[in-house]
C-alpha positions in Angstrom: 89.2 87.0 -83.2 91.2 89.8 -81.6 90.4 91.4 -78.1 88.6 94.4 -78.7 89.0 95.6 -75.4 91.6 95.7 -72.6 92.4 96.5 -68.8 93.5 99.8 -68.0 96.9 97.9 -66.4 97.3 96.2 -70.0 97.0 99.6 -72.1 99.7 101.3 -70.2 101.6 98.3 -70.7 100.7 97.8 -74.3 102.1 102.0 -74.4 104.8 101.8 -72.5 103.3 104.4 -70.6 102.7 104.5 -66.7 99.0 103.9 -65.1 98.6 107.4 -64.4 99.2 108.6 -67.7 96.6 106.2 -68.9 94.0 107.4 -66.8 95.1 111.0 -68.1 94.4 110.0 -71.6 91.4 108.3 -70.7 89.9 111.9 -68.7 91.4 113.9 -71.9 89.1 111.5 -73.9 91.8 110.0 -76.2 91.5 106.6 -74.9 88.1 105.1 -75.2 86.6 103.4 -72.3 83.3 101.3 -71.5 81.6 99.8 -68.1 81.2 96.8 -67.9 80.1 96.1 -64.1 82.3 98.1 -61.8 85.7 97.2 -64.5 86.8 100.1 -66.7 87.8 98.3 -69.8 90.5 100.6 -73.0 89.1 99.5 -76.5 91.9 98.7 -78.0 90.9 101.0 -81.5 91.4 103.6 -79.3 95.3 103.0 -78.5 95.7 102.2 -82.1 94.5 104.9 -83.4 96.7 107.2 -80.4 99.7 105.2 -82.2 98.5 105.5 -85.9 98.3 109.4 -85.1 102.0 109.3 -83.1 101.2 112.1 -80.5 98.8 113.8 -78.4 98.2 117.6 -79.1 96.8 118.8 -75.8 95.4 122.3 -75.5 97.5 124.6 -73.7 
């Protein structure tokens, strides 16, 4: 079975993208997160469909 959910560290790794971004994309609601105790876990549909789609359109 594949993971189905990842650490915030491991997305922005997995993205080649900085943790900061992540947590951007995670407030703009592009990346999916859920609780589980006090962790903040990606699910990992979420950062396949952000690469499926190839980009972020962010309002301006």
């Amino acid at each position: 079975m594949d993971p189905v959910l990842c650490s915030i560290a491991d997305a922005a790794r997995i993205l080649g993208i900085g943790k900061t971004k992540t947590y951007e994309l995670i407030s703009d609601e592009v990346l999916e997160c859920v609780a589980i105790g006090t962790r903040r876990l990606v699910k990992v549909s979420s950062i396949n469909r952000l690469v499926e789609a190839g980009t972020v359109d962010r309002a301006a």
